[in-house]
Steps between C-alpha positions, in 0.01 A plus 500: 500500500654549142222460295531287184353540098527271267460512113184266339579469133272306217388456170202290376708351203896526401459351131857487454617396893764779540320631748578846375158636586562423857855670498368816375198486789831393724733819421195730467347420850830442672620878399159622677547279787886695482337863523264413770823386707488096508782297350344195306724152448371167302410383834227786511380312207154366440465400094258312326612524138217358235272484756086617471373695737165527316378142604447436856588149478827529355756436784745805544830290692644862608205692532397214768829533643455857519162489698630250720839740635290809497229277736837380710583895572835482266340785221380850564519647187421377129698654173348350154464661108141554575246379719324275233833305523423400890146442385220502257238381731308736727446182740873493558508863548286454754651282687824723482324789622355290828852377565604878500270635665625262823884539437513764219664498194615755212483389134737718257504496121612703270161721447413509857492397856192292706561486848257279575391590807370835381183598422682686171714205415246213539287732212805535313528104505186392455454769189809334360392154537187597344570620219771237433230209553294745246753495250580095493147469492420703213868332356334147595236551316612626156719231490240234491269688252815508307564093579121448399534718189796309380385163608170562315702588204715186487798638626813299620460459857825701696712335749649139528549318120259213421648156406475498099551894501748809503416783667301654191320256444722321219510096510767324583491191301682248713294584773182514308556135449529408828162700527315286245701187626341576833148558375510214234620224772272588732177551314568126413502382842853514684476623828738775558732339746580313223521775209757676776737180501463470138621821469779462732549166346588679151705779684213782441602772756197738624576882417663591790758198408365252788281173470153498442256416767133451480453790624674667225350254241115599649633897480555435134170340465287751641628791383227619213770742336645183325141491308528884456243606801573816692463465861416829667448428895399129453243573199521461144516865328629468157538174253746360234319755265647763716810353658827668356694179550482130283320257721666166528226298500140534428202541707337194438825313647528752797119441557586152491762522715281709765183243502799185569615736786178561635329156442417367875538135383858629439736254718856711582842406634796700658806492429626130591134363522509425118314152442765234323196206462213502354312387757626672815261727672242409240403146459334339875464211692150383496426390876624842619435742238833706567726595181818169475914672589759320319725276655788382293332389179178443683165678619446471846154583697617753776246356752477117433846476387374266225788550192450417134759448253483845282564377105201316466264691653636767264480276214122447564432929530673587182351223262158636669562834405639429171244298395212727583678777385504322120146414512325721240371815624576391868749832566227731354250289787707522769646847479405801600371676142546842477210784518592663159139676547596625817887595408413695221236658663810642812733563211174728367499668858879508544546697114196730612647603843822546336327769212340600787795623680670651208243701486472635867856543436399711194278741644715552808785602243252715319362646824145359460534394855674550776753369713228344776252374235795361280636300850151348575409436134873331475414272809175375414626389144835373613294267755316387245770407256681363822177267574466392130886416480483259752184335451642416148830360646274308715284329184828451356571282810759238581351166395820283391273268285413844291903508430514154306170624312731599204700204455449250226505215776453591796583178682843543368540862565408357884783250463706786377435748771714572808412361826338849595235476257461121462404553917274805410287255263475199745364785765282626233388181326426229804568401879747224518421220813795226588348200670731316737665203358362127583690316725664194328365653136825462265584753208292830488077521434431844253181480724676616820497871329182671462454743239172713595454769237371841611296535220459344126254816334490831454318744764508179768659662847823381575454296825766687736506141723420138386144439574439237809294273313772459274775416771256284669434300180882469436631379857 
């Protein structure tokens, strides 16, 4: 039976796409395949151009294809650059070698031959492999004491641009304000369903020239670069002292932005789930305690059926809201104030793990410690800074009465407010109960809407559920 070699040609990454690399490995290992007497065609052809092998989980299409013909009895003999281009993994050598050993098979590159089911040739192999595994390892790991290094330093992050940026780190203007458009709408209460369709709305096209999603909106928002953090493996190694770019906003708004995000009181939609009514998944019907749908202009009880018309009830909730909400001091009562003890205290903590780190960073440059005391001394500060970072986005919090605390009237800046927020202040400032209508009554009774606030001073809890004695009292 004739036997049959084939050629196995790859590189881990063709920057330009020419696939040159793999043409030279193709004329270099075809002319060897020549002097050891095979003729080699494009069907002999196994190529996996920009392709790892250093990963295990990356998914080789031709490589697999190869294993599977050589397992079907269609290969005998293997002709590749080098052996590190079959395989940088001893674990797949291995599995070679057993496959050999019941079927043989000869592996020929250009600096040697390892027939496999030799004594001689496995060693050859498994040296090879070795030694290759050895030398991405060592590669591996300068790289990300080089990644640290740089991230640690402020540096520009490498690889895909960020929204607001060029690839140095320059800002882009006109993206930069859809940045602090992003930032601004949301840290005053619109959901981001809704600062995605506003964006579409106003023909705002994401970077890569498509819509924006939430998804894409939330990417924005939780990406600390904007406030000039460096991110070095999901911790925080290097500040807007250090950062060699501008931030777009500041870290009081990104902090802001986080403690919204992370607020568990925090009601979210999906796309096409944005609420239209005030009411609608919020206010409830007081015999069954589940939140009113919308029907038409109407709420209607999803388990008695009972409907009311929606305008009034509305009516009654927004003069109740306005009207506390001008009451003197009533905003300062009801809020959630601030820990200013307690957030200057983190922003102590935050400043001294940051000087803290510049100067592990210090005496690693000036060889006052090595590479294993600067990684452990680097880790227990970064988790630190990490831990005081978000504790302070959580005090900053996501209250929505805390965003009308600046305005010179408040119950106007509530009438003024989109639907988002004006819903956000509702959740935060009562429970809203529709009675049934009377049979027979005529026009509409203000009573029929309860208005049960959560709380009226500061430090009470905020009830998460209307208390039973009060429902019972109001039936």
């Amino acid at each position: 039976m004739t036997k049959r070699a084939v050629l196995y040609l790859r590189i881990s990454k063709d920057a330009t796409g020419d696939g040159a690399a793999v043409d030279r490995q193709r004329d270099l290992a075809t002319a060897l395949a020549k002097e050891r007497g095979y003729t080699l065609t494009r069907h002999d052809e196994y190529v996996d151009n920009s392709v790892s092998a250093s990963k295990i989980n990356v998914v080789r299409p031709d490589y697999q294809r190869l294993k599977a013909d050589y397992e079907a009895g269609k290969i005998d003999a293997i002709f590749c650059y080098d052996l590190d281009r079959l395989t940088r993994q001893p674990r797949e050598l291995e599995d070679w070698i057993d496959a050999a050993e019941r079927r043989g098979l000869a592996i020929i590159t250009l600096n040697g031959e390892a027939d496999l089911t030799t004594d001689g040739g496995r060693m050859y192999a498994r040296i090879k492999v070795t030694v290759a595994k050895a030398e991405m390892d060592r590669k591996s790991r300068r790289q990300k004491d080089a990644n640290l290094q740089r991230a640690a330093r402020g540096g520009v992050p490498k690889g895909t641009r960020l929204t607001g940026y060029d690839t140095d780190g320059r800002v882009i203007q006109s993206e930069a304000h859809v940045v602090e458009r992003i930032f601004r709408e949301f840290t005053r209460g619109k959901k981001l369903v809704n600062i995605a369709k506003g964006l579409e709305a106003d023909g705002v096209l994401s970077r890569g020239g498509g819509a924006w999603t939430v998804s894409s909106v939330r990417t924005v928002l939780t990406n600390p670069r904007y406030a000039g953090r460096r991110m070095h493996l999901g911790k925080v190694v290097a500040g807007p002292d250090k950062a060699k770019w501008t931030p777009i906003v500041t870290e009081t708004v990104y902090d802001r932005a986080q403690g919204i995000l992370s607020d568990p009181n925090r009601k979210t939609n999906r796309v096409g789930t944005a609420r239209k009514y005030l009411g609608a998944g919020l206010f409830q019907c007081i015999l069954c305690r589940v939140p009113v749908r919308t029907n038409g202009q109407r709420y209607a009880c999803p388990e008695c059926g009972r409907v009311r018309t929606m305008g009034p009830i509305n009516d009654v909730v927004v003069s109740a809201i306005v009207d506390r909400l001008r009451k003197p001091d009533m905003l300062a009562r009801m809020a959630t104030p601030l820990d200013e003890a307690e957030d200057a205290r983190l922003a102590s903590v935050i400043a001294d793990a940051r000087a803290l780190l510049s100067n592990i960073e210090n005496d690693y440059d000036e060889g006052n410690i090595d590479g294993k005391r600067y990684a452990a001394a680097h880790e227990r500060t970064s988790a630190k800074l990490q831990a005081a970072l978000e504790a302070r986005a959580a005090l900053a919090g996501g209250d929505a009465l805390g965003r009308l605390a600046t305005a010179p009237d408040p119950g106007q800046a509530f009438l003024d407010a989109d639907l988002d927020l004006r819903r956000s202040i509702v959740d935060a400032c009562m429970f809203v109960l529709i009675k049934p209508g009377r049979q027979g009554a005529r026009g509409f009774d203000p009573t029929d809407v309860v208005c049960a606030w959560r709380r009226t001073q500061v430090g009470e809890t905020i009830s998460p559920v209307v208390p039973a004695t009060v429902v019972e009292s109001l039936v």
